[in-house]
C-alpha positions in Angstrom: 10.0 -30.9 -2.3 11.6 -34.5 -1.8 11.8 -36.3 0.9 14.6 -34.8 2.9 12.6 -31.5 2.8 12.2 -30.1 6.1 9.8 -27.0 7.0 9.2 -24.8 10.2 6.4 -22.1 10.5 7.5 -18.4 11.4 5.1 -17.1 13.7 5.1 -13.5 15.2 2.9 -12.7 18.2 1.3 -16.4 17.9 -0.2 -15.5 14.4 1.6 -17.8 11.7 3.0 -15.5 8.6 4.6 -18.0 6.8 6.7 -21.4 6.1 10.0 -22.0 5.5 10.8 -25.2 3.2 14.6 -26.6 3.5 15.9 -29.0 1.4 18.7 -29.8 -1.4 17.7 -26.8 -3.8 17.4 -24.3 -0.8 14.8 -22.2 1.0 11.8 -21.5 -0.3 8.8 -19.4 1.8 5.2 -20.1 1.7 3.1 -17.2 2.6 0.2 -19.1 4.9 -2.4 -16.3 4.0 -1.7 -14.1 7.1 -3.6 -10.7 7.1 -0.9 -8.5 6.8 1.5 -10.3 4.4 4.5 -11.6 4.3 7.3 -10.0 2.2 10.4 -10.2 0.7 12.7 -7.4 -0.4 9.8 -5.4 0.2 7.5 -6.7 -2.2 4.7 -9.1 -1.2 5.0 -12.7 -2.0 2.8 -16.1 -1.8 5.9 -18.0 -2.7 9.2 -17.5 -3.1 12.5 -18.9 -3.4 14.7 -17.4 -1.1 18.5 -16.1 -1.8 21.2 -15.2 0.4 20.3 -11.6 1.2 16.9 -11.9 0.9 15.1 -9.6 3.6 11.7 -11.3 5.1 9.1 -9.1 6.9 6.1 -9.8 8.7 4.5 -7.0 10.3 7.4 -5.2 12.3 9.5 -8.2 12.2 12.5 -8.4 9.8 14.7 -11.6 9.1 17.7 -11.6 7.0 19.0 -15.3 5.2 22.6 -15.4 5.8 24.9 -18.4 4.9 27.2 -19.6 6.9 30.2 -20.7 4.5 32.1 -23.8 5.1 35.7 -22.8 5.9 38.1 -23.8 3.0 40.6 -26.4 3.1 43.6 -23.8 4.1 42.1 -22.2 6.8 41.7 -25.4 8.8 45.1 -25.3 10.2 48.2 -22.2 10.3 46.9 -19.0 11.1 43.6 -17.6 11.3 42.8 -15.2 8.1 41.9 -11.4 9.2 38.8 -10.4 10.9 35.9 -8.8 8.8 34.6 -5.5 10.4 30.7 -6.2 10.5 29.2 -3.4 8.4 26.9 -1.1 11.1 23.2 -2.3 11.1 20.6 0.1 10.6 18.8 1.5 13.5 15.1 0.4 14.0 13.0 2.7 12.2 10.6 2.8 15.0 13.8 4.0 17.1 14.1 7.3 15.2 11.5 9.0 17.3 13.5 11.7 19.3 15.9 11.9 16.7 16.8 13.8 12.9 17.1 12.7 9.7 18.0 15.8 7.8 15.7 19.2 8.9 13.3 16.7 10.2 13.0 16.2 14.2 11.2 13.2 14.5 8.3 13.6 17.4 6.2 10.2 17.1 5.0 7.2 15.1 2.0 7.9 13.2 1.7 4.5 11.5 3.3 1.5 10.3 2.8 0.5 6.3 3.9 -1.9 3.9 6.7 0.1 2.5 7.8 2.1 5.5 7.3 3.8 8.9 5.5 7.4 9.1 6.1 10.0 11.5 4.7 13.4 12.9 8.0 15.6 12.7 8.8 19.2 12.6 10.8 20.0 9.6 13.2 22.6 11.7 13.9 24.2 7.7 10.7 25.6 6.3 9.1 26.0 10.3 6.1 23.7 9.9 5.2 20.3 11.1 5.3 17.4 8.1 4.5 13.6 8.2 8.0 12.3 7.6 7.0 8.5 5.5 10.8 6.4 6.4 11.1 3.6 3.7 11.9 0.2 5.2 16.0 -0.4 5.1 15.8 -3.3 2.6 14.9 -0.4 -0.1 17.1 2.2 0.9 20.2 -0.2 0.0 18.8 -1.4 -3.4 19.9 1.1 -5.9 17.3 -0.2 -8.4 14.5 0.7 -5.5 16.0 3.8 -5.1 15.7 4.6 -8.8 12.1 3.5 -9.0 11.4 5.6 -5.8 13.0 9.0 -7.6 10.6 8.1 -10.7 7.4 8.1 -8.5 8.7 11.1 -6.4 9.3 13.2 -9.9 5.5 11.7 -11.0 3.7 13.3 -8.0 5.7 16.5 -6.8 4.0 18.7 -9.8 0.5 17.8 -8.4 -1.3 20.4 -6.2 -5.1 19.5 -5.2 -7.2 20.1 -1.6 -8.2 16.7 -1.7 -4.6 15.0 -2.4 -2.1 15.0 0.2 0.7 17.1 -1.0 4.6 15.6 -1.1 6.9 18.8 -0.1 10.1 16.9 -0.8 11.6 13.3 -1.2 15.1 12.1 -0.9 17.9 9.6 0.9 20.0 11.1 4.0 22.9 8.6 5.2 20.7 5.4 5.2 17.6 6.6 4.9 15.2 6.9 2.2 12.3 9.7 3.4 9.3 11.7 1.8 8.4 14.6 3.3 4.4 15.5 3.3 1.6 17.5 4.1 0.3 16.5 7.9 -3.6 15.5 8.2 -4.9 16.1 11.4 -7.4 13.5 11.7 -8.2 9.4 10.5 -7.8 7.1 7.5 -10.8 5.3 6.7 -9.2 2.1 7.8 -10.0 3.2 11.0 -13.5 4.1 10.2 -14.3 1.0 9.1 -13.0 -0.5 12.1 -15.3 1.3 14.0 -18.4 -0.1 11.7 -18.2 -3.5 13.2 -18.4 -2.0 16.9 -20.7 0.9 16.4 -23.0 0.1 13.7 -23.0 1.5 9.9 -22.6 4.6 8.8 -25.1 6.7 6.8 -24.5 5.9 3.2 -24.3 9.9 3.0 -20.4 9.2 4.3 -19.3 7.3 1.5 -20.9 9.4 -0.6 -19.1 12.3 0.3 -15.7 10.7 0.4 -16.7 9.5 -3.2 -16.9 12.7 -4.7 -13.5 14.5 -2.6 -11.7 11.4 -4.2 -13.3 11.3 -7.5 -12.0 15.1 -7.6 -8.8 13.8 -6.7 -8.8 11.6 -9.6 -9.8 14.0 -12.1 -7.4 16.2 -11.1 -4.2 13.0 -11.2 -5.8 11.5 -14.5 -5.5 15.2 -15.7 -1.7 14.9 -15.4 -2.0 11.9 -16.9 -1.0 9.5 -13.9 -2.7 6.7 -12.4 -2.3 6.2 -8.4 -2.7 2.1 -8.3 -3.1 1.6 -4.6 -6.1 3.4 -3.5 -7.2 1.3 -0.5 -8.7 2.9 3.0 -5.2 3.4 5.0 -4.5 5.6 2.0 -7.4 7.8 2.4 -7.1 10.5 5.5 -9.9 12.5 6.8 -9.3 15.5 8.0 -11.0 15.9 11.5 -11.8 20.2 11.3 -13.5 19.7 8.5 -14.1 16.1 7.1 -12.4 16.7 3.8 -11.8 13.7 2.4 -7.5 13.3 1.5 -5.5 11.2 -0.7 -2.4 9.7 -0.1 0.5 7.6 -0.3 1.2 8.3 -3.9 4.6 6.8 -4.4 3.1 4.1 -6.2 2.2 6.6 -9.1 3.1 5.8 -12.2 3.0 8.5 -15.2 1.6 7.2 -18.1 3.0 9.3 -21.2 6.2 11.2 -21.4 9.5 10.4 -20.0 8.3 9.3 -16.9 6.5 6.5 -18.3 8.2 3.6 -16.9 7.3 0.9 -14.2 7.2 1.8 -10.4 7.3 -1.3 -9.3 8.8 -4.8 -10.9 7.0 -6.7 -13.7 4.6 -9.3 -12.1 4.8 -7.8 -8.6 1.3 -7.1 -6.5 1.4 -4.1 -4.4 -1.1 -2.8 -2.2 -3.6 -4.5 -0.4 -5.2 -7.1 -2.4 -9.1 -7.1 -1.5 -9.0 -3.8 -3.2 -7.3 -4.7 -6.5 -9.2 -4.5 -9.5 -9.0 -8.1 -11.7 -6.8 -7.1 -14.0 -4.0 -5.6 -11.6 -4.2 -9.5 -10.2 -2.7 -10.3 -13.5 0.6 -10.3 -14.7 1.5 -7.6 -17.8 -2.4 -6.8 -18.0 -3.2 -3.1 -18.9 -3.6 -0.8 -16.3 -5.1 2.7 -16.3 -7.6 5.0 -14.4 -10.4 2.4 -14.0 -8.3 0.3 -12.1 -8.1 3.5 -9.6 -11.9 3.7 -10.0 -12.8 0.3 -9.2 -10.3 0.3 -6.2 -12.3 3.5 -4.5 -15.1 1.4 -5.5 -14.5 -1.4 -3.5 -13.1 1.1 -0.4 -16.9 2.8 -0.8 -18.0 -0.6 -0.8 -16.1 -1.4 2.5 -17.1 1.9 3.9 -21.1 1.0 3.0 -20.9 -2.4 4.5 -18.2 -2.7 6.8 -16.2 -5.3 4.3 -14.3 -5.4 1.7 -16.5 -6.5 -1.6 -14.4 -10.3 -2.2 -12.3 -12.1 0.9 -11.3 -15.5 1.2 -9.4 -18.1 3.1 -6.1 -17.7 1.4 -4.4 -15.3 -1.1 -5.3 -17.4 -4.4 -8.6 -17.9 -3.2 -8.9 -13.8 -2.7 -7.7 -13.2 -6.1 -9.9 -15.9 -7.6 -13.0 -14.2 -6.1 -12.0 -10.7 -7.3 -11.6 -12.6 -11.1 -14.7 -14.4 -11.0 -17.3 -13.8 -8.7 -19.9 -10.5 -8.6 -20.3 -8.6 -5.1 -23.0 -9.1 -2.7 -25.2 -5.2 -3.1 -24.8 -3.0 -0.2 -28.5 -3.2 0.2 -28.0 -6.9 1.9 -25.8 -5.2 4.7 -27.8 -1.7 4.7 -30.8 -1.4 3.6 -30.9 2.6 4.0 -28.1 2.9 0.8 -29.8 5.1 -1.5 -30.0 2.9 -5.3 -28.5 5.3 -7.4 -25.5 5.5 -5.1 -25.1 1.5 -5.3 -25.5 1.5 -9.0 -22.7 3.8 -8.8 -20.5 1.8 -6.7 -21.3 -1.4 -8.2 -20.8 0.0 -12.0 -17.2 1.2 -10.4 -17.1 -2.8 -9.4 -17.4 -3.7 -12.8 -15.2 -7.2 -13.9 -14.2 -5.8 -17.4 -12.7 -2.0 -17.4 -14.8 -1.0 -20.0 -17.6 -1.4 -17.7 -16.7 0.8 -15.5 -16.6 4.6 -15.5 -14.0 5.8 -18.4 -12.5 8.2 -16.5 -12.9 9.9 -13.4 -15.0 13.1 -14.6 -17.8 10.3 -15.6 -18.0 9.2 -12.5 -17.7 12.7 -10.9 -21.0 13.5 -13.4 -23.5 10.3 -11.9 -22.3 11.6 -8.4 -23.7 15.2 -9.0 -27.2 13.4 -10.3 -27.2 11.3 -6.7 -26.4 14.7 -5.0 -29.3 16.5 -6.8 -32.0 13.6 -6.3 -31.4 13.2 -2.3 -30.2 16.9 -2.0 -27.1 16.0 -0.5 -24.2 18.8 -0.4 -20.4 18.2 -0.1 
């Protein structure tokens, strides 16, 4: 920036998000490590140069960069050229409760996520109650977002498994981009974790059994071939009759053979919630494949043993240059009751290196069924 650049920080509900940089080349946003993010277009972002357009979110807040164009020589004087009719904004997504998109009368916010809004509605067509996920506007109006979002969609529907959440339908009514899923009475383990730093930790035993429900979720997706590559705890639900253990939020999936077999999301863009990113997703064109789902419900059992995510930091590069280099901290510093085989587990599923870890999920399912059979522990 020279000298002329100017800067102001956006701030929503006094927690600063980001700054915005001003000066002879245009805008550019600096993402000031807030714990939620700051995005743009949809996609998270630690810098970017911003375009007319551009769509800038921070929690529930959207901005949009508009221009205001200096009038031209001939409209200065004479008469004034024709108004424009403003083109209808969209409605609020958290406004849609007491309304219908489609079948689907919308009954209340669920949760609010980093690519849209889910709600608990009834779909009025096939007489059962659905949690309705409502993309965020910025992607409902890209056609290239829309395409990528048809691709996952077409990825996931085939897949049928107790311990993933099932999609029943996906598709765009008027403005609005929607996928239809199963409903899971209960919590995600975000919430659980919560709870750890208020209530004390929770027998190892837990993790253990949401280990094996999602291992058996990734046996059952690497079967078909497709890797989930944002397994963090928001997208694990637990099912409050019975404690079964749910994936979800699969949109992200991305087929790996077959016609399917092109990228969900843009090259070089991070998705997901960075603490839980395995090394190599931090990197740009790397390699991907079912150990990076492995080590991510690694370091959510890791979260779920200690109350913490395995790497943090004081800024977004400094988060990403943990993950890279450094080697986690054992449960048994935070808990002492952990059982070892079940941390050699985890940490092997922490591994740097993807050939360290577990080559696929029914490995890992295999050492869980030895921990299971030493401590006698049924799930």
């Amino acid at each position: 920036m020279n000298s002329r650049a100017r800067s102001c920080a956006i701030r929503t509900s006094h927690v600063l998000h980001c700054l915005l940089e001003v000066d002879r080349s245009g805008f550019r946003l600096l993402d000031q490590g807030s714990a939620g993010g700051t995005y743009v277009n949809g996609a998270r972002v630690a810098e970017h140069a911003l375009q007319p357009g551009d769509v800038v979110r921070m929690g529930s807040t959207e901005l949009r960069l508009e221009l205001e164009a200096a009038p031209e020589a001939s409209t200065l004087v004479g008469a004034a050229p024709p108004p424009v009719k403003a083109a209808p904004q969209p409605v609020p997504l958290k406004q849609l409760v007491g309304q219908a998109i489609g079948p689907f009368a919308i009954k209340k916010l669920l949760a609010t996520g980093q690519r849209g809004v889910v709600f608990l509605a009834d779909d009025t067509a096939e007489h059962r109650q659905v949690a309705l996920k409502v993309l965020w506007p910025d992607v409902a109006q890209r056609e290239e977002e829309i395409q990528r979002f048809v691709r996952a969609m077409k990825t996931m529907l085939p897949i049928r498994h107790e311990n993933i959440v099932q999609i029943y339908s996906a598709g765009k009514t008027g403005q609005h981009v929607w996928i239809a899923m199963e409903y899971v009475e209960g919590e995600s383990l975000t919430q659980v974790i919560r709870r750890i730093g208020t209530k004390g930790m929770l027998d190892w035993r837990y993790a253990f059994r949401v280990a094996v429900h999602i291992g058996r979720a990734l046996e059952e997706a690497y079967r078909h071939q497709v890797i989930h590559r944002n397994i963090t705890p928001a997208n694990i639900l637990i099912r409050e009759k019975d404690q079964l253990a749910k994936l979800g939020d699969l949109m992200l999936a991305k087929a790996l053979e077959g016609t399917l077999a092109r990228p969900v999301t843009r090259p070089g863009q991070l998705v997901g919630d960075i603490v839980y990113m395995p090394p190599e997703r931090t990197r740009v064109n790397a390699p991907v494949d079912c150990r990076a789902d492995i080590y991510s419900l690694g370091a959510t059992l890791y979260a779920l043993l200690t109350g913490r995510p395995p790497f943090e930091g004081d800024s977004l590069p400094h988060v990403i240059a943990n993950i890279r280099n450094e080697q986690p901290v054992k449960p048994k510093t935070y808990q002492l009751s952990v059982s070892d085989m079940f941390q050699d587990v985890v940490m092997q599923m922490l591994a740097k290196r993807p050939e360290d870890r577990y080559e696929n999920p029914s490995l890992l399912l295999k050492d869980l069924q030895r921990v299971a059979l030493f401590h006698n522990v049924q799930v």
